[in-house]
C-alpha positions in Angstrom: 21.0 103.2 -106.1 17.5 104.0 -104.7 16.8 100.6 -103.8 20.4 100.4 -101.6 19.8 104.0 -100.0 16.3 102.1 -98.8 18.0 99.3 -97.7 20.9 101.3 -95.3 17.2 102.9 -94.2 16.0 99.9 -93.3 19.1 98.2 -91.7 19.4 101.4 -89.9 15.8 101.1 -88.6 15.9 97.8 -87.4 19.3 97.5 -86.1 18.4 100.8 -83.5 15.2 98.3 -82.8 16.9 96.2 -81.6 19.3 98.0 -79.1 16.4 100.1 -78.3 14.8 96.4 -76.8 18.0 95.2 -75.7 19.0 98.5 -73.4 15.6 98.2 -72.3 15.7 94.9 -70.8 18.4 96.6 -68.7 17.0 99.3 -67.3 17.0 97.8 -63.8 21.0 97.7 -64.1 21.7 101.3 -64.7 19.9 104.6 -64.8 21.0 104.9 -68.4 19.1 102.0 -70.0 15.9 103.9 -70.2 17.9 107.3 -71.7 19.7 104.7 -74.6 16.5 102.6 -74.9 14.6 105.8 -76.1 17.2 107.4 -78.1 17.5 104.1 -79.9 13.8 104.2 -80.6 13.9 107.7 -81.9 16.7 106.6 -84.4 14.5 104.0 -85.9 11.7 105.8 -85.8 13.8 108.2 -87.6 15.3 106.0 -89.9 12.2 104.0 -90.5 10.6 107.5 -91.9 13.4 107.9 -94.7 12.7 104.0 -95.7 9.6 105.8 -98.4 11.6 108.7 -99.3 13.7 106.7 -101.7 10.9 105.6 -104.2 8.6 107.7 -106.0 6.0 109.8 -103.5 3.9 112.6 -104.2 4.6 116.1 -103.1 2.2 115.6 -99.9 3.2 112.2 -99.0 7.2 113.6 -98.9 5.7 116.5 -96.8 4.2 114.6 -94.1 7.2 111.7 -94.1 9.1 114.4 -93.2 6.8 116.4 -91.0 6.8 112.4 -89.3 10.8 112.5 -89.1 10.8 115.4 -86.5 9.3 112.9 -83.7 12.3 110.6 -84.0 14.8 113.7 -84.3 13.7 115.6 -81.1 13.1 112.3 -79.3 17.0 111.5 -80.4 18.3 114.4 -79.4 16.2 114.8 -76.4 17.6 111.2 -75.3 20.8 111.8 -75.9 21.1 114.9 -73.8 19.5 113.0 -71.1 22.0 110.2 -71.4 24.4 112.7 -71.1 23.2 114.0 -67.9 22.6 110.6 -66.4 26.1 109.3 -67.2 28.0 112.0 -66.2 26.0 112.1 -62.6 24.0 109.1 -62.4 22.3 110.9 -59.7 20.9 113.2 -61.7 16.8 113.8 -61.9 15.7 116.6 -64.4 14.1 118.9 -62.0 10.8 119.8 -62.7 11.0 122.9 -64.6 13.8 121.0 -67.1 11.2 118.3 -67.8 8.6 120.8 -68.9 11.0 122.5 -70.9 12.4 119.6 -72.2 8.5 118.0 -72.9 6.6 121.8 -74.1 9.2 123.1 -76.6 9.5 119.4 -78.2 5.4 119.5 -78.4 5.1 122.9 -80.1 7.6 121.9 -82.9 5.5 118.9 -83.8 2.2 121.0 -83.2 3.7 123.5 -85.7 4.8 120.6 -88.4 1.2 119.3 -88.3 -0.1 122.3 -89.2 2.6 123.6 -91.4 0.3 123.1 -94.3 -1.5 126.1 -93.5 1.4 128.4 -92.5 4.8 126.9 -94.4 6.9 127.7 -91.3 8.3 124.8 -90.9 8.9 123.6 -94.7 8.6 126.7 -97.2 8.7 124.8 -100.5 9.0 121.1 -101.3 9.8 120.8 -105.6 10.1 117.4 -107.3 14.0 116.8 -109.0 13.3 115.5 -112.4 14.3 112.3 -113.1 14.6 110.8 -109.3 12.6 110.2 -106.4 14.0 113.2 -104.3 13.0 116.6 -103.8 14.3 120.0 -103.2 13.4 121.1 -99.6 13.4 125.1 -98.6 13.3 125.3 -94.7 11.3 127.9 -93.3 12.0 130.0 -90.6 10.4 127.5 -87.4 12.4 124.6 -88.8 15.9 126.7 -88.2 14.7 127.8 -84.7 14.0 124.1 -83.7 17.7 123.2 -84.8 18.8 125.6 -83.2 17.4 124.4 -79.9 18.4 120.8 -81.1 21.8 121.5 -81.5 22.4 123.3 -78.6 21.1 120.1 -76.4 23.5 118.3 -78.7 26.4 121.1 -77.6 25.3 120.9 -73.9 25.6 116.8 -74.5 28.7 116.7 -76.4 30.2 118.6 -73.5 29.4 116.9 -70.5 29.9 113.3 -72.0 33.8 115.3 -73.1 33.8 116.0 -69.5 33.3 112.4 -68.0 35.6 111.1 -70.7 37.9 113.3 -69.3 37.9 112.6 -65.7 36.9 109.1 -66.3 38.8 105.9 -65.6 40.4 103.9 -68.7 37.1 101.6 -69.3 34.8 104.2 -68.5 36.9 106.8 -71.4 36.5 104.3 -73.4 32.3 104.0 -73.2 31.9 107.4 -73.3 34.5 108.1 -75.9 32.4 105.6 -78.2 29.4 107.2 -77.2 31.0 110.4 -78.1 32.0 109.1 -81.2 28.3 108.0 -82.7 26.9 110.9 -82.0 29.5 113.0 -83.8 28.5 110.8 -86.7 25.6 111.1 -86.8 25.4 114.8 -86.7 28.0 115.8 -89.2 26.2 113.7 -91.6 22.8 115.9 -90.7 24.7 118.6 -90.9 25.8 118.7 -94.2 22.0 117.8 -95.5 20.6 120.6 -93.7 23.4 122.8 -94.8 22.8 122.1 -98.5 20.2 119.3 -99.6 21.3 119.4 -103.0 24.8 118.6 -102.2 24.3 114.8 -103.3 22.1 115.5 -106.1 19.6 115.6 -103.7 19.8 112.6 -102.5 19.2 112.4 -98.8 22.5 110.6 -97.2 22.1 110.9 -93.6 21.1 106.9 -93.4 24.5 106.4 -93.5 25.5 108.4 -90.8 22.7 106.7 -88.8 23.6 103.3 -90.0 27.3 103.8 -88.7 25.8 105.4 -85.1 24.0 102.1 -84.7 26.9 100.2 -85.4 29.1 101.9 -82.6 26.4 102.1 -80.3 25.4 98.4 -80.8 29.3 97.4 -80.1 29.3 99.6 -76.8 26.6 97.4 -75.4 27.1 94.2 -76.7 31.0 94.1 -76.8 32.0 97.0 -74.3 29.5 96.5 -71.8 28.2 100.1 -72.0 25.3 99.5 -69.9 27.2 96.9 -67.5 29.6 100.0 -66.3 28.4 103.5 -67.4 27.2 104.7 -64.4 26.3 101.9 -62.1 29.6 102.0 -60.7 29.3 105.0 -58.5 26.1 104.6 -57.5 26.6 101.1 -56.9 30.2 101.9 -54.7 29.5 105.3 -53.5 25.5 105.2 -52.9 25.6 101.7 -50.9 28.8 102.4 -49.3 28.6 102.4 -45.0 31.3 105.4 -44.9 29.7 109.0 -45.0 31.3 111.0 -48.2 31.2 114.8 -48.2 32.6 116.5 -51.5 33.6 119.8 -50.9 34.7 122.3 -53.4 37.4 124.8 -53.7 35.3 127.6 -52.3 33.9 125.6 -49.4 30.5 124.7 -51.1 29.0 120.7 -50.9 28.6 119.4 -54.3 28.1 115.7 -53.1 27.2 113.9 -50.1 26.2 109.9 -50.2 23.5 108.1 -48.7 25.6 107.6 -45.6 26.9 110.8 -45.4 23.6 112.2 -45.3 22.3 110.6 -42.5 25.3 111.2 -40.8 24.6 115.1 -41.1 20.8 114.6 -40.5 22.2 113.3 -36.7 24.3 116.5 -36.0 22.1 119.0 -37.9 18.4 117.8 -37.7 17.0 120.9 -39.5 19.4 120.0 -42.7 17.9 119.9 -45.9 17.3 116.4 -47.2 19.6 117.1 -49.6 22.4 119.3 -48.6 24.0 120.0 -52.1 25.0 123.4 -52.9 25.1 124.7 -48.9 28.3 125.9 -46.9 30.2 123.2 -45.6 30.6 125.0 -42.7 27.3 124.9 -41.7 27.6 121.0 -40.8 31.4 120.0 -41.4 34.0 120.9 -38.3 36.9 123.9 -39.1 39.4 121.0 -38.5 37.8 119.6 -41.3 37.6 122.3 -43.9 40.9 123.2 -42.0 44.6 123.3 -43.5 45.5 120.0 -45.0 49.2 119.9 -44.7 50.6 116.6 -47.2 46.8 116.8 -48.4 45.6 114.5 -46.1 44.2 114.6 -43.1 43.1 112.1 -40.4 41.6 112.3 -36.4 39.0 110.7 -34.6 35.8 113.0 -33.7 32.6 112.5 -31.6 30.3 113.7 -34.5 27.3 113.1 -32.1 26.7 112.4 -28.2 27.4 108.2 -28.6 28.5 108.4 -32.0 32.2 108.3 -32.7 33.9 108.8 -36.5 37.6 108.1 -37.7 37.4 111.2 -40.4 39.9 111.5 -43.2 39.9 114.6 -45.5 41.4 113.9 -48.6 42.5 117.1 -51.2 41.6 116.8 -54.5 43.6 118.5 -57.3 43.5 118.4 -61.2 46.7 117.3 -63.0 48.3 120.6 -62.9 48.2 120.1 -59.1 45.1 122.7 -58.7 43.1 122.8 -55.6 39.7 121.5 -56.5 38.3 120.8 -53.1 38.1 117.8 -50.9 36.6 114.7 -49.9 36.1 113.8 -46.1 35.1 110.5 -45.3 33.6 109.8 -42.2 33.6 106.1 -40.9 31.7 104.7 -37.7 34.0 103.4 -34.8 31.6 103.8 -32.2 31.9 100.1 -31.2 36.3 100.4 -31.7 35.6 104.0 -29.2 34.1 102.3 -26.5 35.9 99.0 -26.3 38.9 101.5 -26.4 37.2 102.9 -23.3 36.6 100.1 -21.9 39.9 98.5 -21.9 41.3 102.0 -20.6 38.8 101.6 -17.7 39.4 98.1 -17.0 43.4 99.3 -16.9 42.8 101.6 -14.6 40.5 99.7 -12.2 40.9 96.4 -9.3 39.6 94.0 -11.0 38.4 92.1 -8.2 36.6 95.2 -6.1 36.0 97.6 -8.7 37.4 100.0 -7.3 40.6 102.6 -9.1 44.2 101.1 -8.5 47.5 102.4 -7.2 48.4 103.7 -10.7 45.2 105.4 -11.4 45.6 106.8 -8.0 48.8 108.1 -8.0 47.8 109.9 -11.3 44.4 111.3 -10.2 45.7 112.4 -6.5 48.4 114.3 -8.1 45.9 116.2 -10.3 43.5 116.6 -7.5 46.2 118.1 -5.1 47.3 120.7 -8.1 43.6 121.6 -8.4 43.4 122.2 -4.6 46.8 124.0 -4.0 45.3 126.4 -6.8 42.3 127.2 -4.8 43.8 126.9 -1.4 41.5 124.1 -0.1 42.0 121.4 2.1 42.0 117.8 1.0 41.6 115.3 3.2 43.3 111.5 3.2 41.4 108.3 4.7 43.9 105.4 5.3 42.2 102.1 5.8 42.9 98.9 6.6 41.0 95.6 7.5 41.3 94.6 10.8 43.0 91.2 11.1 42.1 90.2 7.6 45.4 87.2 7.5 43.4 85.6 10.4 40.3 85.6 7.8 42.1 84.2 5.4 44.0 81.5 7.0 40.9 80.3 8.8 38.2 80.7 6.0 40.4 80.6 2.7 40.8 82.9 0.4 37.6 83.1 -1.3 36.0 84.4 2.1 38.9 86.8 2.4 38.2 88.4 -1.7 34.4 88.5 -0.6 35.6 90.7 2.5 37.6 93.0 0.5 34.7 93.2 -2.0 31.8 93.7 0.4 34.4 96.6 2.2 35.0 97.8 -1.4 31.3 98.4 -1.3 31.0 100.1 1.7 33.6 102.8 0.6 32.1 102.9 -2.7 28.7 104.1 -1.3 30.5 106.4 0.8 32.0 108.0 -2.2 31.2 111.5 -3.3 31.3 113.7 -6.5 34.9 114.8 -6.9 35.9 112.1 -4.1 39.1 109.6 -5.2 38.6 105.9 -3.8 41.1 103.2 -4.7 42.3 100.1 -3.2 46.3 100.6 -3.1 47.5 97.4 -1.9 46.1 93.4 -0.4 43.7 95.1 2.4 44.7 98.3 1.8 42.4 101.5 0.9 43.2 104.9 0.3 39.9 107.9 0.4 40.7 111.3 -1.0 38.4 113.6 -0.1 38.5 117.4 -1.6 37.6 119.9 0.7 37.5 118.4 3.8 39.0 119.7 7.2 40.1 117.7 10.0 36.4 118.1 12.0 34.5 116.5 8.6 37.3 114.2 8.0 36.9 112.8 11.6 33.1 112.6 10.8 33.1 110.6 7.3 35.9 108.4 8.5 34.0 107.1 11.3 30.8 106.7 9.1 32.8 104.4 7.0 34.2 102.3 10.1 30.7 102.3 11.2 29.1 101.0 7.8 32.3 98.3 7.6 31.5 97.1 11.6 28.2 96.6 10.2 28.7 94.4 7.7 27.5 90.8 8.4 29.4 88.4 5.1 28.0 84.7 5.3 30.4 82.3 4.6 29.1 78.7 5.3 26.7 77.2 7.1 25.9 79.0 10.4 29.5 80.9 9.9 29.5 84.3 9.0 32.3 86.8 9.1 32.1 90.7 10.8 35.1 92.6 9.3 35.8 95.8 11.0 38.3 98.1 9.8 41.0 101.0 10.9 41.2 104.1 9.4 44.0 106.8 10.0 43.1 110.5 9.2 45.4 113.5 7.6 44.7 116.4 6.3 46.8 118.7 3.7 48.4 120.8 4.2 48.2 120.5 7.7 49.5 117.0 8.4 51.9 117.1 4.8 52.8 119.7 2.3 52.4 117.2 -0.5 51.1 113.9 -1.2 54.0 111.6 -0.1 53.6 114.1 3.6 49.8 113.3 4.2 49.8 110.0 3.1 52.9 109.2 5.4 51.0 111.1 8.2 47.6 109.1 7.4 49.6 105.9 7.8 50.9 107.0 11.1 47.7 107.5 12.0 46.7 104.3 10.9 49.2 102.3 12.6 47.6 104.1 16.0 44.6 103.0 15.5 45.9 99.2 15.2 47.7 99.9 18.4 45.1 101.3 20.0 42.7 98.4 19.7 41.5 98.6 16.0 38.2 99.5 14.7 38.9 102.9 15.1 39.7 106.1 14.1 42.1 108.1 14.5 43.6 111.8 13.5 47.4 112.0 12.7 48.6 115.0 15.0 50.2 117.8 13.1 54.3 117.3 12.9 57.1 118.5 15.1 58.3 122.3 14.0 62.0 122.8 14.5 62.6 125.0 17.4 63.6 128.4 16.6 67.0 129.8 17.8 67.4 132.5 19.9 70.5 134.3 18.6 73.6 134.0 20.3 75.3 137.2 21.9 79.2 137.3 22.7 80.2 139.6 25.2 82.8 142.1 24.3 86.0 141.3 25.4 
């Protein structure tokens, strides 16, 4: 019987060997290669400790074998609340403090085994059992403190790997539920030797319970694929992702925020944290984003930045019992999308041989000017113009020469624009100025500046041939000449048409219309 306790020792040893080396290998994959590798370690270590313990040893050597266990147990349990951590966040870093806790209390148990000798803290009495190579262990008063500590890592463990099984995916509740499962084992079969040593006649069975943890562990990485799935899958999908991802719980706090997403932030908020975990989303996130989320979904297009434009969707998130449990808003670059959109809009709205707005944009913008002025009472003033015999130019040069008139025109009355000015080519030759605030005396004066800087215009079009456009431009004013836009633009074409009479290359002002006379009223003489 000794000899086959030995043996699950040893086949307990080795076997954690091995995975230890195998999840090892792997710790490039997955953050929690290096948590398994060591935890696997610290089982055979463990295990490789108990291999003596089943043939005859003195009192001392039993003493220090099992003084020699309590590396492999806190460096098991230690593991295995790491692993915990790391699969149920695989972003997760022990912060400083935790890794001196986790490293000093660890050190101070050993320290007080190696001296035990001198105080019998740890082990109070170790007595031979007659007849066997076991012994009857009294624990002293430090070794119940350091399980105590040990088991509440364990708790702490047990409960977040419950947790991730929970929330998990089928494949991934199936990892951690076998993860779950071998360390259950293995700690119900310590704690019934701690609880009473003699309860097997003193004979030490936890090997078992060790032996059956390696065996479940070893299928969760070779047959499972423990280490090909638990937890590279979020890091890999939500780390690398392009998309920013903000997690925001119920009470409006961040709890996670990708690569992506945080350099997204970084652009609106420059003086964020590095890591914005655990501030306000209202700090950084828009009120239509933490707003209402009627259907629990929510989606718009935003200029998070000057140049930088995102198609945002808020997603709730709820538990199974349809609890609120905060939200996830993913923000995804469309700059390049925004500004072809623009672009095309633009290109809608513009001729595309001068450049300059259309009839449709015009009509729209004029209308919207003129409400703006009627508001304020200003004037607006109207520039109808037209190139002077521009058929002739076409029908003795071609058409080419006659689109590199209108364009070189177009230019003219380009330049001449102003801030808040309208310019738009509304027909073949036609072109239409509206200019904001101007009365009939500054209309008369940029009108003829703009017949001016036409007359001057000098447009090569062969060899020694070259062509001097001039142009006519009719003048209104509203309200004077119209009371709305149909009125002045009616009376700017009169105007027009005047100056084409008169000569062309001219300007002229339209004349303010006929008023209805008034009638006197009519008297009847009594009869």
């Amino acid at each position: 019987m000794d000899e086959v306790l030995a043996l699950a020792f040893a086949t307990s040893a080795l076997l954690n060997a091995v995975l230890a080396v195998l999840a090892w290998r792997r710790r490039s994959a997955t953050p929690a290669a290096t948590a398994l590798a060591a935890a696997f370690a610290s089982l055979a270590l463990w295990s490789a400790t108990g291999v003596p313990l089943n043939f005859p040893v003195s009192p001392p050597v039993h003493a220090a074998l099992t003084y020699g266990s309590f590396v492999g147990i806190l460096g098991s349990v230690v593991s295995l609340y790491l692993l915990s951590r790391v699969v149920a966040d695989p972003h997760y870093r022990p912060p400083r403090g935790q890794v001196v806790h986790l490293a000093v209390v660890p050190l101070l148990v050993l320290a007080a085994a190696a001296t035990d000798p001198w105080h019998h803290l740890v082990l109070t009495r170790v007595t031979p059992i007659p007849q066997a190579p076991w012994f009857e262990v009294r624990w002293g008063p430090l070794f119940w403190v350091h399980t105590l500590w040990c088991y509440a890592l364990l708790t702490s463990a047990f409960a977040r790997l419950l947790h991730a099984w929970w929330r998990g995916s089928g494949p991934v509740r199936r990892q951690v539920g076998l993860l779950l499962l071998a360390g259950l084992v293995c700690t119900a079969g310590n704690v019934v030797v701690i609880s009473d040593p003699a309860v097997f006649s003193g004979r030490d069975l936890t090997p078992l319970s060790f032996t059956l943890t390696a065996l479940i562990d070893a299928y969760a990485v070779l047959r499972v694929g423990l280490l090909r799935v638990v937890p590279i899958a979020r890091a890999a999908v939500l780390e690398n992702v392009r998309d920013a991802i903000v997690v925001v719980d119920a009470g409006g706090t961040v709890v996670d925020v990708n690569a992506a997403g945080r350099t997204y932030l970084r652009t609106r908020c420059p003086d964020l944290p590095v890591d914005p975990v655990g501030l306000p989303a209202a700090r950084f996130l828009t009120a239509r984003a933490l707003g209402d989320l009627p259907g629990g979904y929510l989606s718009y297009e935003l200029e998070h930045a000057s140049g930088l434009h995102l198609d945002v969707q808020v997603t709730a998130l709820r538990d199974r019992r349809g609890r609120d449990l905060g939200r996830v808003v993913v923000g995804r670059d469309i700059t390049e999308v925004a500004q072809l959109r623009a672009q095309l809009a633009e290109e809608a709205v513009r001729d595309p041989l001068t450049g300059l707005h259309n009839r449709r944009h015009f009509d729209t913008a004029a209308a919207q000017l003129l409400r703006c002025a009627a508001a304020t009472g200003d004037p607006v003033g109207v520039l109808a113009v037209d190139i002077d015999h521009f058929k002739r130019v076409n029908d003795t040069h071609g058409h080419a020469v006659g689109d590199l008139v209108l364009v070189e025109v177009a230019r003219v009355l380009a330049a001449a624009e102003r801030r808040g000015d309208l310019v738009a080519r509304t027909g073949g030759e036609e072109f239409v100025l509206l200019l904001p605030g101007a009365d009939e005396e500054a209309l008369a004066v940029r009108a003829e500046q703009v017949r001016a800087a036409c007359a001057a215009l000098d447009v090569p079009v062969a060899a020694g041939t070259r062509v001097r456009p001039t142009v006519s431009v009719g003048c209104a004013v509203l309200p004077h000449h119209g009371a709305d836009l149909t009125g002045v633009l009616a009376a700017a074409d009169r105007a027009l048409y005047a100056a084409k009479a008169g000569g062309r290359d001219r300007v002229v002002v339209a004349t303010a219309p006929p008023t209805a006379p008034v009638e006197e009223p009519r008297t009847t003489p009594a009869p």
